[in-house]
C-alpha positions in Angstrom: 96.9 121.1 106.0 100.2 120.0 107.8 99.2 119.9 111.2 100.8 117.4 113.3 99.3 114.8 115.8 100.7 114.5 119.0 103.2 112.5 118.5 104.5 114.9 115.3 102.9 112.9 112.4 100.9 114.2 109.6 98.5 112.8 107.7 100.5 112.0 104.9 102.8 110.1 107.1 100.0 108.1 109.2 98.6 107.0 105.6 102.3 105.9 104.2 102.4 103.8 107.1 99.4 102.4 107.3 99.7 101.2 103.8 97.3 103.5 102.3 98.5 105.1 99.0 95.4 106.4 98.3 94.5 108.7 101.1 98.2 109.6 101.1 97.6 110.9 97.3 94.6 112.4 98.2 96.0 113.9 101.2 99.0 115.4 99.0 96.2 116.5 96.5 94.8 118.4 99.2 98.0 120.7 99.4 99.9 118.5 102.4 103.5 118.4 101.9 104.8 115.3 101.3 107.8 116.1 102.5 107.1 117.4 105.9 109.5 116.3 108.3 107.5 114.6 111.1 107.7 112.2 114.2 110.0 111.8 117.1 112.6 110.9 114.6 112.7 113.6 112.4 111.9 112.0 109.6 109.4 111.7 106.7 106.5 110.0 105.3 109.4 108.4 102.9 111.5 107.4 105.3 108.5 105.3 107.2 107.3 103.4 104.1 110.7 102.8 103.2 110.9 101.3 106.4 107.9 98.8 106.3 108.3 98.2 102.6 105.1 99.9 101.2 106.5 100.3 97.5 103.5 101.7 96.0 103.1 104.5 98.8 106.8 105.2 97.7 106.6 105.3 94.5 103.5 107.8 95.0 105.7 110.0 97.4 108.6 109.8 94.8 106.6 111.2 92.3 105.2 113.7 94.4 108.3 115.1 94.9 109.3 113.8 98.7 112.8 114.6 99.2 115.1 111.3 98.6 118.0 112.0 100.7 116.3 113.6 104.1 118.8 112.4 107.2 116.9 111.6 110.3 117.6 112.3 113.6 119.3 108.8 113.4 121.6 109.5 110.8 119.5 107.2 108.4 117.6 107.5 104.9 115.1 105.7 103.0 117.3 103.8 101.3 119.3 103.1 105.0 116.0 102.2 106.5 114.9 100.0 103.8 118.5 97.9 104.1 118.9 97.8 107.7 115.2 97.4 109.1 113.7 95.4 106.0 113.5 92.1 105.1 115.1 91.9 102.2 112.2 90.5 100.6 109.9 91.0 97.8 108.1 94.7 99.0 111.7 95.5 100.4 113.0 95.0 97.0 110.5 97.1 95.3 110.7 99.7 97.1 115.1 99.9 97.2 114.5 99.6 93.5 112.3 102.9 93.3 114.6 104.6 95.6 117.5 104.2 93.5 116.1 104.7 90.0 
């Protein structure tokens, strides 16, 4: 159930990116971990929707029990990612606000 692609993502973390919360869930349903560390960066499916400010797909991994304070090989967490590569805006602001709470 956690097999990687080529490039070291899971399915979990190919739907948190592409915005899909409910094939992530499903996924997670299925028995994938949604905590899997995965991609070049070492990171998780958290990280990357933290990222691109998909608050709904982190809200869903938050609850699923994704680990909140995984370092990636950058030194960075969700929360980091969310500050330094967001836009500050709206979805960004969502998702810093389910992070911290």
């Amino acid at each position: 159930m956690n097999a990687l692609e080529y490039q070291a993502y899971d399915v979990v973390t190919i739907a948190a990116v592409a915005d899909d919360p409910e094939l992530m869930s499903l996924a997670i349903e299925l028995g994938n971990d949604p905590g899997l560390v995965t991609s070049p960066y070492l990171g998780t499916a958290l990280i990357a929707a933290a990222h691109l400010g998909h608050a709904e797909v982190v809200r869903r991994l938050i609850h699923a029990g994704a680990p909140l304070n995984h370092i990636n090989n950058l030194h960075w967490t969700a929360v980091m990612e969310a500050v330094v590569l967001g836009d500050g805006g709206p979805d960004h602001q969502a998702v810093l606000d389910a992070l911290l709470s």
